[in-house]
N, C-alpha and C positions, 0 to 999 in steps of 0.2 A: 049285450046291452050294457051290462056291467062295466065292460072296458070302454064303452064308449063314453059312458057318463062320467067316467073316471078322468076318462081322457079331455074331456069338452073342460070340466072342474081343471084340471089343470090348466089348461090353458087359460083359462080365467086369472087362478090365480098369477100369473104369469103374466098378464097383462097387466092386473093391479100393480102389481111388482115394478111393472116398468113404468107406469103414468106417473107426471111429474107430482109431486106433493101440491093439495091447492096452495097457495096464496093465502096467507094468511092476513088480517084484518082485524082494526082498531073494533072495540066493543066498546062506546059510550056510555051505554045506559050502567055501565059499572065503570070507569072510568071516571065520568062527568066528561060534559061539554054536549057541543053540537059536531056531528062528522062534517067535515071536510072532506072533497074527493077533487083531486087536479088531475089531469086536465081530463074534459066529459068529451066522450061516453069510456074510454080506458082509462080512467086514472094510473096513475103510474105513483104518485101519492095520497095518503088516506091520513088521518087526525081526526084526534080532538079537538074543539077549541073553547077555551073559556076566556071572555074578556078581561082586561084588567079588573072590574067590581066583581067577578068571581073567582078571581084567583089566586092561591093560596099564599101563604105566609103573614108572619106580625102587622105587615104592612103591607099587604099585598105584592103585586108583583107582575104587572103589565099584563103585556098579554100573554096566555100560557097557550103550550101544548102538551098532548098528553100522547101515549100511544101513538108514536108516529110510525107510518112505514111505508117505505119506499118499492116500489115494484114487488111488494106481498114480501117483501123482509122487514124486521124489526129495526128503527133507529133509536129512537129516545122512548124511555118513559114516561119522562118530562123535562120540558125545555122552560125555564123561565127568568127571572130574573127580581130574587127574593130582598138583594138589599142597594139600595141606592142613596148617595148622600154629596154633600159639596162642603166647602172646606175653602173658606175665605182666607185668600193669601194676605193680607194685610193685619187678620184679624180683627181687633175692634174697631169700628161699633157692631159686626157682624161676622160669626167666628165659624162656627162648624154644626151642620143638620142633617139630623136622617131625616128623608123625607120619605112618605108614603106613594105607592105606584098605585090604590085602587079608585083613585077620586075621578070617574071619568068624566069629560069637560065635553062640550062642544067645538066641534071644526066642520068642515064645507064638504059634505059628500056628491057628488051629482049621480043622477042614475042615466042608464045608455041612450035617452033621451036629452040632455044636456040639462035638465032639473034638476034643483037641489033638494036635499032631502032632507025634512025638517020634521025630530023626531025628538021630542025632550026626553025621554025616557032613557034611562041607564041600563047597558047592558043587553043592545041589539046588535044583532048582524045584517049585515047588508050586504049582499053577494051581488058580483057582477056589476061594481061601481066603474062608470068610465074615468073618472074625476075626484081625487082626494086634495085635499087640502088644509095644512093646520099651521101652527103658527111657526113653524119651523120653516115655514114654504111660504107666507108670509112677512114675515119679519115680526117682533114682538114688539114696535113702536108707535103701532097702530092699535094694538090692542087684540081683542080676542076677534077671531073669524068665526063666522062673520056675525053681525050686527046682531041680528034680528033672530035669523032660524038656523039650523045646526044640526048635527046629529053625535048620538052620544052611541058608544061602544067600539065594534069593529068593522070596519069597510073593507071591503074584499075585491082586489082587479085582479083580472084574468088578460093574462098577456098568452103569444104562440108559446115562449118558453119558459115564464114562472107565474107565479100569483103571491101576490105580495099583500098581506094581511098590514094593515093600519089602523093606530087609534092613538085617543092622546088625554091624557091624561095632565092634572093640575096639584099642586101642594103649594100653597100659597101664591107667591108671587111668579114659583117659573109652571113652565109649560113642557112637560116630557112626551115628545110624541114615541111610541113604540112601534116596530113594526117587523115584520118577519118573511121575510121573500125565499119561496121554494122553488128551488129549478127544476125543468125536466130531466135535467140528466145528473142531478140528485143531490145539488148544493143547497146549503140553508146558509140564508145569513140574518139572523135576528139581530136587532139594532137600538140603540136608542137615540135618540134628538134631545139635545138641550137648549131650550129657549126660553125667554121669561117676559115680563109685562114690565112696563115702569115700577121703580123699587128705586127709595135710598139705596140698596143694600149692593143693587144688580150693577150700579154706578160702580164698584169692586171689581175688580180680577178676583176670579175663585174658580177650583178644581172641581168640574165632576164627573164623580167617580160609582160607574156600574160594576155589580158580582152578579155576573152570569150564571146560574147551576144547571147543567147539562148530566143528566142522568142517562148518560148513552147504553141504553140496554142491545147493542149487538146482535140481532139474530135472538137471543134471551137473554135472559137477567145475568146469568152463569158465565161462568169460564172466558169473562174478557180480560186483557191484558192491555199496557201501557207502553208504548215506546217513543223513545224519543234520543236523540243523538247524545245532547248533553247532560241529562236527567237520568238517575236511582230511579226502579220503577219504585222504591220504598220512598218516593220522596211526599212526604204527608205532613212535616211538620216543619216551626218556624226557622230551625236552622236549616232546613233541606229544601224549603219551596222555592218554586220558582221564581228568580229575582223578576225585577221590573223588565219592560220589553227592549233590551238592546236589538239593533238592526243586526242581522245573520244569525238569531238565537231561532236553532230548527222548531219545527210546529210540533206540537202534541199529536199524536197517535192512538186511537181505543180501537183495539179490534178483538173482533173472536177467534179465536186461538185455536178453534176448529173450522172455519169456512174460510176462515183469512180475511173476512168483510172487515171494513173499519173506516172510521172519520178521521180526518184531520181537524186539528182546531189549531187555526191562524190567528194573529192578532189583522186587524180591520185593515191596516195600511199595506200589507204584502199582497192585497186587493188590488190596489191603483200603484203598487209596485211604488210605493215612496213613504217616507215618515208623517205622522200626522199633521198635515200645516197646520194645526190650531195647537200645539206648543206652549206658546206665548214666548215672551222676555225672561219667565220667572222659572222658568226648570221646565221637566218633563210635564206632562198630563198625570202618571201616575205618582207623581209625589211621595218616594217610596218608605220614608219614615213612616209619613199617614196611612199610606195602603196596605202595606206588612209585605205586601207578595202578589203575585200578576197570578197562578192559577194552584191549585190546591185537588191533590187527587185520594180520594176518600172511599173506602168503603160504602155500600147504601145500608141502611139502617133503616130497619122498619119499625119507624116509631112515631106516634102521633106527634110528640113533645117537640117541639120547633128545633129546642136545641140539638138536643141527643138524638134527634129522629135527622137533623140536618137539614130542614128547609129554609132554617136562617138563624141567628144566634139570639134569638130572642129578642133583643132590645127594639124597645118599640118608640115608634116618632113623640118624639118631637126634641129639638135642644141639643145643644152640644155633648152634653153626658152618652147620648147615646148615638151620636155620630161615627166616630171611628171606632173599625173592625180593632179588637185585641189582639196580643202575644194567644192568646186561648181559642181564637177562631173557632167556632163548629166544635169544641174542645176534642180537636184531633189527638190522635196519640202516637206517639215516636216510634218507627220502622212499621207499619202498619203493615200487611202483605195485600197488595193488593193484584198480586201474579194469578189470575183463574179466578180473577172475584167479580161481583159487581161493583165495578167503575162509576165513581161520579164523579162529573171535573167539574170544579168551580174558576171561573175564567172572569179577572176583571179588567176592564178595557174606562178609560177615562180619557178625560179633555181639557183644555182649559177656556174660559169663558173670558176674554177682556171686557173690563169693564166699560159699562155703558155702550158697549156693541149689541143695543138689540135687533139689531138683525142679522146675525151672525148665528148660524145655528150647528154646531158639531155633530154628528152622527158618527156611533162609533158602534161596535160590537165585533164580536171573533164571527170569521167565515169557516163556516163546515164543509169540508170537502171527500166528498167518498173514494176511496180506491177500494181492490178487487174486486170480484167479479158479482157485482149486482143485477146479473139478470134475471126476466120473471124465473 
């Protein structure tokens, strides 16, 4: 009897042994947000989600995600988009602004009945919209969409192959719509829209310019690494970062260094395979005196402190003073190791606006791409 119970126990554990590990998953209620799951009833992606009005840094920071993961592996900690600003090429009478990403505005959601949903309240979701609409997708000539009724936070469509989260947000005169589209087969491309409403100011050609922070936590926080063809993985600081985006400068790479999982981070135009038509006359999109550097790979820092924690360099809206990023950035420090660390890439993607084209609307952001092997 003895050997038998021995033997049954073994087999047990044995079996244990062999079942795959569960699937691991987002926990909100200590994260923050609401769960996201795509596509129902298997999701193959899980999140958190907080609107631009709850989402963190100086100046908020559109829409965020938190705990993201992709068929029960780990992708981002946080994905969001802590500092945003524009930079009038002409300069005066209107020169250079950080502008805030938490002021959420109204735009035109329909539900799968083809009604619109008319919800003044800040800081809803709305799952399973057929129908999104903001002024990026209107034109900014007309004014705000629509008239009358509107809905304020996040709208959520569900396609066969992604689901693409929307919202939009207001600082003064322009209109930034945000939005973030996850594929089934495990692409993210978070984005931002620049549009704006009549303005002396908008009558300008001016640059704007998003800083992405992608805290790509790998499988875990631990042991990721950075690759990249032309790039030091020590490259952290202002003489070693990544110049502006020339055409054939390879993508960034984060992976874990024990599963081999890992994202690519592309700049938006190697998407539609050409350079960004919104350019303009007057140089590049990124402007690279103004910008300092296109992506920045840091250490994660667990720190409240905006700065020295890294969720954005403290300076807070409003005015030219606090407009462009410094030589101090995130006050990084020279050869930092970031070989087996926790990796956060800071990635900024820009546009240029011609003046008095408002209906002209740029959407730009870096495309996340996975390679190895992601399955459940």
């Amino acid at each position: 009897m003895l050997r038998k119970t021995l033997f049954a126990l073994a087999l047990g554990l044995a079996g244990l042994a062999a079942a795959p590990a569960h699937a691991a998953s987002p926990n909100c209620a200590t994260a923050g947000g609401t769960l996201i799951q795509f596509p129902s009833p298997n999701p193959v992606w899980e999140f958190c989600l907080l609107t631009p009005i709850q989402s963190s840094g100086t100046n908020g920071s559109g829409i965020e995600i938190r705990e993201a993961f992709f068929n029960g592996h780990k992708v981002l900690k946080r994905g969001h988009l802590p500092i945003l600003n524009v930079k009038y090429i002409s300069g005066a009478p209107c020169f250079c602004y950080r502008d805030w990403f938490d002021q959420e505005t109204k735009f035109e959601v329909k539900d799968q009945n083809g009604n619109i949903v008319n919800n003044a309240a800040s800081g809803q979701i709305f799952d399973n919209a057929s129908s999104v609409r903001t002024v990026c997708d209107a034109g900014g000539s007309g004014g705000d969409i629509p008239s009358s009724t509107g809905f304020r936070g996040v709208a959520i469509e569900r396609f066969v192959d992604r689901m693409v989260l929307t919202s939009q947000t207001s600082a003064g005169w322009y209109r930034y719509e945000t939005k973030w589209t996850f594929y089934v087969d495990g692409r993210i491309t978070p984005q931002t829209g620049y549009a704006a409403l009549p303005d002396s100011c908008v009558m300008n050609s001016h640059h704007h310019n998003s800083y992405f922070r992608l805290d790509l936590d790998i499988d875990d926080a631990a042991n990721d690494a950075v690759g990249d063809a032309g790039v030091n993985q020590q490259m952290v600081e202002s003489g070693t970062r990544r110049p502006a985006e020339p055409i054939g400068l390879p993508p960034l790479k984060v992976y874990d260094k024990t599963s081999m999982r890992g994202y690519h981070v592309k700049p938006h135009w190697l998407m539609a395979g050409r350079p960004d038509p919104f350019g303009g006359p007057s140089g590049p999109p990124w402007n690279g005196s103004f910008t300092i550097g296109d992506a920045w790979l840091l250490q994660y820092v667990n720190n409240a402190n905006p700065i020295t924690g890294q969720i954005d360099d403290g300076q807070s809206c409003c005015g030219s003073s606090a407009c462009p990023i410094g030589t101090t950035f995130l006050g990084w420090s020279d050869n930092q190791n970031i070989d087996g660390q926790d990796v956060v890439v800071w990635y900024h993607e820009g546009a240029v606006h011609i003046g008095g084209q408002l209906d002209a609307c740029a959407r730009t952001g870096p495309v996340l791409e996975p390679f190895g092997n992601w399955a459940p």
